[in-house]
Backbone as ProteinMPNN parsed JSONL, in Angstrom:
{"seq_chain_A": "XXXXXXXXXXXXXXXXXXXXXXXXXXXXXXXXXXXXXXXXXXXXXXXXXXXXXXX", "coords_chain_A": {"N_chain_A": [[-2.942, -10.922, -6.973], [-3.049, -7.58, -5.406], [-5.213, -6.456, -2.781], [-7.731, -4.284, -4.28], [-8.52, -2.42, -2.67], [-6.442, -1.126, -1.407], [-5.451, 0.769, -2.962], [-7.119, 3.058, -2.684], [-6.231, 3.404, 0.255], [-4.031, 3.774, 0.671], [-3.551, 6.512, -0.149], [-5.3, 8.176, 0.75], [-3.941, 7.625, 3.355], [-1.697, 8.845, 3.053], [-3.114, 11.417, 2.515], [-4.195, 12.439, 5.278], [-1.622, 12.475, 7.163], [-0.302, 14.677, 7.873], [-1.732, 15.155, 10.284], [-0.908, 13.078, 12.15], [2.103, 12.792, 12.308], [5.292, 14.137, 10.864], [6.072, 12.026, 9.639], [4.491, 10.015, 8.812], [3.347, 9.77, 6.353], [4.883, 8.25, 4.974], [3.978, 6.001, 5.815], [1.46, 5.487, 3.82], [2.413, 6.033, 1.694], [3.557, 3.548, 1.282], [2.04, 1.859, 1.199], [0.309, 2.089, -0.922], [2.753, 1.665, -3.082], [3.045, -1.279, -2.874], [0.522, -1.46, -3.494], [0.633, -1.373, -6.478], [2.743, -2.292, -6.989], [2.498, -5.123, -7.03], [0.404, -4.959, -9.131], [2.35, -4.724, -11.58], [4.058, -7.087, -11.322], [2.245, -9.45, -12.083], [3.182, -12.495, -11.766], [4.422, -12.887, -9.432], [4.395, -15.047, -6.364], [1.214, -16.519, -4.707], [1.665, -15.863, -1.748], [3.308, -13.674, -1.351], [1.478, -11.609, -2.459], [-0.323, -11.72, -0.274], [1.433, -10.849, 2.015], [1.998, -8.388, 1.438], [-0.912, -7.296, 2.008], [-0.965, -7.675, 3.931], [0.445, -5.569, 5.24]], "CA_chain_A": [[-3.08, -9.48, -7.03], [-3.37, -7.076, -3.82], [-6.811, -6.329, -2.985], [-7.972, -2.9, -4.677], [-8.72, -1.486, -1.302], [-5.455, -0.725, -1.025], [-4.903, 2.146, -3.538], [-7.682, 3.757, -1.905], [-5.952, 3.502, 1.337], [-2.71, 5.034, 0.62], [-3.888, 8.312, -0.662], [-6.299, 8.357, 2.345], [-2.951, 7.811, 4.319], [-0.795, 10.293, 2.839], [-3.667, 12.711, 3.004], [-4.196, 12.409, 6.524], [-0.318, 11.934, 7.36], [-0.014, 15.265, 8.681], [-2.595, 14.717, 11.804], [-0.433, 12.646, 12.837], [3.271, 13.239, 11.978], [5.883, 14.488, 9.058], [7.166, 10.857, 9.063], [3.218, 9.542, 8.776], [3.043, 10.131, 5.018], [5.712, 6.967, 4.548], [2.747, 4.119, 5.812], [0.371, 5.569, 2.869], [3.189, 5.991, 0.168], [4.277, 1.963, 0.774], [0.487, 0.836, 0.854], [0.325, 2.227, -2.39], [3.513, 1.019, -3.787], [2.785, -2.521, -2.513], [-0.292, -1.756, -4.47], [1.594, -1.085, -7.853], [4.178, -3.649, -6.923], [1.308, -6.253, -7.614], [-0.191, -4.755, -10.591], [3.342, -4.531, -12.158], [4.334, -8.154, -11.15], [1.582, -10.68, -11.603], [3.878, -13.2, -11.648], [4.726, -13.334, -7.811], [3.678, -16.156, -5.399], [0.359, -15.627, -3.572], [2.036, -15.567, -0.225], [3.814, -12.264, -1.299], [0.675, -10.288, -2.201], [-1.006, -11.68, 1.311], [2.401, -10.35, 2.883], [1.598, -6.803, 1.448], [-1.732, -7.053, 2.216], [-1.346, -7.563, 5.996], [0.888, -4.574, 5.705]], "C_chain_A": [[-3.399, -8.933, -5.645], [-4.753, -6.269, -4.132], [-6.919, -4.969, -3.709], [-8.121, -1.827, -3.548], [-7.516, -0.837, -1.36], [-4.766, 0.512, -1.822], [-5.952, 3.056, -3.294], [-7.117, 3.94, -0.753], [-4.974, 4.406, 1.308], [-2.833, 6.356, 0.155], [-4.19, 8.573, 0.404], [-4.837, 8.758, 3.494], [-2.069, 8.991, 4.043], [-1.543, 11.712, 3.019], [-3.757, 13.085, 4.535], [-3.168, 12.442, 7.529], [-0.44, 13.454, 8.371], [-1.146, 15.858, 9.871], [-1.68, 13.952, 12.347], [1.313, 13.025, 12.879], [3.887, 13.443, 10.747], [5.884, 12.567, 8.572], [5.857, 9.453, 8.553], [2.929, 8.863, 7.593], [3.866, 8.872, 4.065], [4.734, 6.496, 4.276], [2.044, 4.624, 4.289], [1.057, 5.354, 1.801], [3.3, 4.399, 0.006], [2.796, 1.031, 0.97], [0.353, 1.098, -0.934], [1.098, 1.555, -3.344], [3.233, -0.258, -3.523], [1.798, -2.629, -3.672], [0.278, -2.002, -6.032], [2.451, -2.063, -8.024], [3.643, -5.126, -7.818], [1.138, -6.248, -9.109], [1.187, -4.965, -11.723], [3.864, -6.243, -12.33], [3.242, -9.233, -11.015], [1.925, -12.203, -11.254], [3.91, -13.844, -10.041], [3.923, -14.265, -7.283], [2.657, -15.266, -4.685], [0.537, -15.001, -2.017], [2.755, -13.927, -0.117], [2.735, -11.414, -1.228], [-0.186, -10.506, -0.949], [0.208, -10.906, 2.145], [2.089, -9.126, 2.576], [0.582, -6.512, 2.038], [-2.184, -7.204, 3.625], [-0.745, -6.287, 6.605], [0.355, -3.215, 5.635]], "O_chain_A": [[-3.933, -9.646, -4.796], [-5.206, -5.721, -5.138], [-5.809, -4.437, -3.679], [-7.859, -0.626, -3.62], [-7.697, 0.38, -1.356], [-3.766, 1.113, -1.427], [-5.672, 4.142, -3.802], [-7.523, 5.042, -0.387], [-4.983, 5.546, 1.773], [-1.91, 7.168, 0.223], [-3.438, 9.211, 1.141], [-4.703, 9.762, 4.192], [-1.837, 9.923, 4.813], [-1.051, 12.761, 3.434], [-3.295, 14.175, 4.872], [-3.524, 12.443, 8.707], [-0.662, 13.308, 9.573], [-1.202, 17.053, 10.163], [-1.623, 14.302, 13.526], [1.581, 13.739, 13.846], [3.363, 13.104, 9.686], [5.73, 12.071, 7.456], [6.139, 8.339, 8.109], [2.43, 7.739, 7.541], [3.629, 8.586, 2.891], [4.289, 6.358, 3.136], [2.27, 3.735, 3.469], [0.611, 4.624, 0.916], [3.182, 3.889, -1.108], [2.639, -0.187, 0.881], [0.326, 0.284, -1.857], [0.587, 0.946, -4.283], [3.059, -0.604, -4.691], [1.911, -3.438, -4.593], [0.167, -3.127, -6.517], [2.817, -2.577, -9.081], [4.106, -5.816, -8.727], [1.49, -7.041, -9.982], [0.855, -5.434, -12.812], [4.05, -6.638, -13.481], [3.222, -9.912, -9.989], [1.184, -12.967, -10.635], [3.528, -14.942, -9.638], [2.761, -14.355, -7.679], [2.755, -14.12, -4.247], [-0.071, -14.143, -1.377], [2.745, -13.195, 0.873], [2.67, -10.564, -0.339], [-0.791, -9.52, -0.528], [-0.24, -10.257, 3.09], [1.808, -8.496, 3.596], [0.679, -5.51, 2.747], [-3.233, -6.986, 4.23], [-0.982, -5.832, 7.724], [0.952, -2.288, 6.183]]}, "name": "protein", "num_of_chains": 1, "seq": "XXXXXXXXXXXXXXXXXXXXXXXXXXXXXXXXXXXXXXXXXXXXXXXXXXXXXXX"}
């Protein structure tokens, strides 16, 4: 599973997106989905949800 931190993060990111740019608001949406990706698929090898979770 990907850590829980991480659907806290992506909101955080999309809220904050425009401080930095329009195109900002991506990084937070695909922390999130990564998150969801997990929850949806427990199945997957651990090396996948460490690969989200470095992203």
């Amino acid at each position: 599973m990907v850590n829980f931190d991480h659907l806290y993060r992506g909101p955080c990111g999309l809220a904050n997106a425009p401080r930095a740019n329009s195109m900002a608001g991506h990084l937070g949406a695909a922390v999130t989905a990564g998150y969801f990706r997990g929850e949806d698929h427990p199945e997957l090898e651990d090396g996948i949800f460490k690969a989200i979770e470095l992203n």
